[in-house]
Structure formats: C-alpha cells, structure tokens
Biotite code that builds the C-alpha atoms (Angstrom):
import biotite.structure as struc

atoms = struc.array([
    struc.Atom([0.000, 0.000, 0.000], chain_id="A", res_id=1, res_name="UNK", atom_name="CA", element="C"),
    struc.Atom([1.278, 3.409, -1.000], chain_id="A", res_id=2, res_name="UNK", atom_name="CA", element="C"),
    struc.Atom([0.497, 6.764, 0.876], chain_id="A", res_id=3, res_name="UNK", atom_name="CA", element="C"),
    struc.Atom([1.966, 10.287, 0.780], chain_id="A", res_id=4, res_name="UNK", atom_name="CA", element="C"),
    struc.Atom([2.730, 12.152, 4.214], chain_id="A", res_id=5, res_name="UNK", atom_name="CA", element="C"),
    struc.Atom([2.081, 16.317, 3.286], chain_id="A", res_id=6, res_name="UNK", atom_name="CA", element="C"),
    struc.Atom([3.476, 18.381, 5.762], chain_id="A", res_id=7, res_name="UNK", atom_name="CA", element="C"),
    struc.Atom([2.654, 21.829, 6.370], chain_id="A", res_id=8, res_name="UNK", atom_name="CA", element="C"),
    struc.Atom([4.210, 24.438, 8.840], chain_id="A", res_id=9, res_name="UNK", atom_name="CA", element="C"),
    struc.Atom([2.205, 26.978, 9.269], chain_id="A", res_id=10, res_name="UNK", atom_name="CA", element="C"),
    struc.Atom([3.318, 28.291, 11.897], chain_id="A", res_id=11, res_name="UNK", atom_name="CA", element="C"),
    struc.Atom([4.508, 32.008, 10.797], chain_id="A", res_id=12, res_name="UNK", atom_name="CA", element="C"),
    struc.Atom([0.799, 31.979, 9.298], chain_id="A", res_id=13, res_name="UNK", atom_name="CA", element="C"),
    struc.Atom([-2.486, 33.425, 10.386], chain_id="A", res_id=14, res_name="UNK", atom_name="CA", element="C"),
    struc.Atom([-5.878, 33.125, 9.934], chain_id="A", res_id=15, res_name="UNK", atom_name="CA", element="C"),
    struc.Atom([-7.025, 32.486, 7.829], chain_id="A", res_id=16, res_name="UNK", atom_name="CA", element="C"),
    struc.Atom([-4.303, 31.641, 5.458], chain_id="A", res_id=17, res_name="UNK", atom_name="CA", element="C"),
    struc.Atom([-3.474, 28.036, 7.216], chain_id="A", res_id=18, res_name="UNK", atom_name="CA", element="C"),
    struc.Atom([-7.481, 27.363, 7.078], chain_id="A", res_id=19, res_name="UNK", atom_name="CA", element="C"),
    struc.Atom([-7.662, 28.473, 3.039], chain_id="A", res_id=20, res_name="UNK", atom_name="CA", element="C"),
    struc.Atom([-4.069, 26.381, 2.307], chain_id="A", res_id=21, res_name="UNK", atom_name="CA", element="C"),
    struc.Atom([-5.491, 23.325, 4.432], chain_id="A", res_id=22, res_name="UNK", atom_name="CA", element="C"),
    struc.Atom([-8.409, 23.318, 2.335], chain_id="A", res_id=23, res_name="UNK", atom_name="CA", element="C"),
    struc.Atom([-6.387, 22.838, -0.697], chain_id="A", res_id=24, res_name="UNK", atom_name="CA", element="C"),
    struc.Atom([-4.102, 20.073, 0.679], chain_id="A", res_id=25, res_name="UNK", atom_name="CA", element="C"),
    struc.Atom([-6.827, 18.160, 1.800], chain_id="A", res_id=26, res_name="UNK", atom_name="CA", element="C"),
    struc.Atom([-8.354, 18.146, -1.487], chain_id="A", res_id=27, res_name="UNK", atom_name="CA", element="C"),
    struc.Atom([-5.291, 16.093, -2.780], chain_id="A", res_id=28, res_name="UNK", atom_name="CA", element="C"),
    struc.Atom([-5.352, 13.648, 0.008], chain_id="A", res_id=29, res_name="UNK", atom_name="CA", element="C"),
    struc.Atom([-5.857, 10.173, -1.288], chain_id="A", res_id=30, res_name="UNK", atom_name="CA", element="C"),
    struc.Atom([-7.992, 7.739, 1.448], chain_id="A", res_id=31, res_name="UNK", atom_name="CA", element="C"),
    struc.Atom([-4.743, 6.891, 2.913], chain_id="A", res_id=32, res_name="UNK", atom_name="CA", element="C"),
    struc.Atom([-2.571, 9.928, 2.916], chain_id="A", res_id=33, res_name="UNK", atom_name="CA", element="C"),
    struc.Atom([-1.711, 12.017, 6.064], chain_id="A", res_id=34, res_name="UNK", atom_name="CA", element="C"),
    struc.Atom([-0.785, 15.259, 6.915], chain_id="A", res_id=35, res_name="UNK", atom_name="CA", element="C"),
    struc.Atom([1.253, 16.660, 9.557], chain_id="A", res_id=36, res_name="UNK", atom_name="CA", element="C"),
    struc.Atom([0.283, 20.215, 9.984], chain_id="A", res_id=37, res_name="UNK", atom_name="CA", element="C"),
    struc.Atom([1.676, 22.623, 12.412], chain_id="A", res_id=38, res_name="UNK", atom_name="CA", element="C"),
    struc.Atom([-0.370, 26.146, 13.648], chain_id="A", res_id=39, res_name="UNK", atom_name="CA", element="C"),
    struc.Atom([0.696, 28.416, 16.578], chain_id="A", res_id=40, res_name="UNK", atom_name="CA", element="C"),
    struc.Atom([-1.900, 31.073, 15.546], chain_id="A", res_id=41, res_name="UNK", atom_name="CA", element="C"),
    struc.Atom([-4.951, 31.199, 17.843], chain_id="A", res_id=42, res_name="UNK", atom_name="CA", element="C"),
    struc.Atom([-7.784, 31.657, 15.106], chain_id="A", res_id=43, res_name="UNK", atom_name="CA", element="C"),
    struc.Atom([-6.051, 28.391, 13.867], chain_id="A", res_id=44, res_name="UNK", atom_name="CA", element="C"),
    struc.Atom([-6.290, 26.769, 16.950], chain_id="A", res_id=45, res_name="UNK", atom_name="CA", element="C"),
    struc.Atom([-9.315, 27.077, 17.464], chain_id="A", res_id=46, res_name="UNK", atom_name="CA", element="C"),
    struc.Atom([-11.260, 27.077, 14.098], chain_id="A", res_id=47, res_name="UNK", atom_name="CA", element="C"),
    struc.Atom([-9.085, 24.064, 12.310], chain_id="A", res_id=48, res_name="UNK", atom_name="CA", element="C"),
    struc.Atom([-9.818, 21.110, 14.516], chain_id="A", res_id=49, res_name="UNK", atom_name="CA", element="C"),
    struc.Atom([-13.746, 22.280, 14.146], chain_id="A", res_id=50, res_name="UNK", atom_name="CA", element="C"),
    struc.Atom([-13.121, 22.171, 10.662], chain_id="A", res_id=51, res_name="UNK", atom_name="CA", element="C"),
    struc.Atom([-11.429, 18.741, 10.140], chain_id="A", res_id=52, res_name="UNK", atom_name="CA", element="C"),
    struc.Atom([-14.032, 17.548, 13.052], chain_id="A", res_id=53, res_name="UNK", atom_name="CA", element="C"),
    struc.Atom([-17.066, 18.963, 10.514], chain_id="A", res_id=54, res_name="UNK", atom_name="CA", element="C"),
    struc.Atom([-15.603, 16.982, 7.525], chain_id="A", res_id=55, res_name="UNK", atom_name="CA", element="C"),
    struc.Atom([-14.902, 14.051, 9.381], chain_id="A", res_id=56, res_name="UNK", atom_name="CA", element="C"),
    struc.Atom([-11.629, 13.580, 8.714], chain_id="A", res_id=57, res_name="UNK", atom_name="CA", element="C"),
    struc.Atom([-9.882, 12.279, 12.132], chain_id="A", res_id=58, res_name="UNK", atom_name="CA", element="C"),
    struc.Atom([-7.134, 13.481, 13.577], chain_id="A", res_id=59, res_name="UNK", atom_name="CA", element="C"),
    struc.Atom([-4.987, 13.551, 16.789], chain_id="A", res_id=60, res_name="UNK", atom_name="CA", element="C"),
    struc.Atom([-3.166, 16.636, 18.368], chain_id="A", res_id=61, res_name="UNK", atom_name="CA", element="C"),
    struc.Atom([-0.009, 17.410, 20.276], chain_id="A", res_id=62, res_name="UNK", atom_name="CA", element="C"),
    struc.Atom([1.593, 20.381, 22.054], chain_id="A", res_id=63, res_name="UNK", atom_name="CA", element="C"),
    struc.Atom([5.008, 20.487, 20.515], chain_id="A", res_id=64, res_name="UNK", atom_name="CA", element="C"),
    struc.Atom([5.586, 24.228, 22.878], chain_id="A", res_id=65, res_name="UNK", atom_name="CA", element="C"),
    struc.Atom([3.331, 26.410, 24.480], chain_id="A", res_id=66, res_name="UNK", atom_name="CA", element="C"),
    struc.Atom([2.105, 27.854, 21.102], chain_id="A", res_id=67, res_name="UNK", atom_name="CA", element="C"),
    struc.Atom([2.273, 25.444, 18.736], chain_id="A", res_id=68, res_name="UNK", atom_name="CA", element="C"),
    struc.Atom([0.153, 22.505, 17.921], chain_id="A", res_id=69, res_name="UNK", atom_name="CA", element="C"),
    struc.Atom([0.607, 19.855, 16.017], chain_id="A", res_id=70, res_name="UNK", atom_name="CA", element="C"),
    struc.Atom([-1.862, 17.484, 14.213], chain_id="A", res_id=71, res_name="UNK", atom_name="CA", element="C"),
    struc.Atom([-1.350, 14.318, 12.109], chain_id="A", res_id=72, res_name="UNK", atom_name="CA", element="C"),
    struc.Atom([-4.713, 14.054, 9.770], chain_id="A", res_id=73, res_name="UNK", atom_name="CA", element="C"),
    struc.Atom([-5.945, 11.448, 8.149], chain_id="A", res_id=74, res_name="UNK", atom_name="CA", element="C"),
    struc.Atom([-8.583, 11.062, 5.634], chain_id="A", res_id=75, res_name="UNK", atom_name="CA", element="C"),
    struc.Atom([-10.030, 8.358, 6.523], chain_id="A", res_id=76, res_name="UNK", atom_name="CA", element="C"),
    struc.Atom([-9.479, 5.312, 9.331], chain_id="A", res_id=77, res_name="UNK", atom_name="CA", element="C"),
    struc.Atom([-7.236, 2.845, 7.712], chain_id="A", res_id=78, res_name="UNK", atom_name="CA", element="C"),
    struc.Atom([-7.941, -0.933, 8.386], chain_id="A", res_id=79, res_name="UNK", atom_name="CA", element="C"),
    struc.Atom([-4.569, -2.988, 8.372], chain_id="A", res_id=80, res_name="UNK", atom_name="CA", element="C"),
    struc.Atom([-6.365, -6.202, 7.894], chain_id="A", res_id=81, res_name="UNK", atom_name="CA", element="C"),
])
C-alpha cells in the first residue's frame, strides 16, 4: 500500500491563510494519505480542529511548545487487515 505524508508548517501563518491552504491540501489527500500540519496562531487553533471535526476527517493533536500545535490528519481510518 502506497500513501503520501504532506506536511505543512504553518506556523509564521495566520488566519485564515493556514485554514484556506489546508483546504487545498486536503483536497489532494488520497484515502490513505496524512498530513502533519503545524499552527501556533490562535484563530487556527481554534477554528481548524472544528473544521477537520465537521468533515470528518480524524485526527490527533499534540503540544510540541506552548504555542504550537501539532496534528497528524488522516482522511479516513485505515484498516490494516
């Protein structure tokens, strides 16, 4: 099975750029891609996991400081069976 892993650091971003440009990479996403994205702007905080949540794509977060999270998104759950 093949995948592609897009990162994005958008950290030096801020809303709503990282929103708008997340948008776009998740358009690409095949079933079984991922994406590592990184925000440290608050808007972003707040209004990207709502987002992801909305489209149902799943996702799990991290504090890599005190300002910046991290998420690792997935399209959709993959079965290894």
């Amino acid at each position: 099975m093949y995948f592609m892993i897009y990162e994005y650091d958008a950290r030096s971003e801020k809303c709503p750029v990282p929103l708008v440009q997340l948008r776009l990479l998740l358009k690409k996403m095949s079933p079984t891609d991922f994406c590592l994205l990184k925000i440290s702007d608050q808007g972003s905080i707040k209004d990207i996991p709502k987002l992801l949540t909305k489209q149902g794509y799943t996702y799990e977060m991290s504090w890599l400081e005190t300002d910046t999270l991290e998420l690792i998104i997935r399209k959709a759950i993959i079965s290894l069976n």
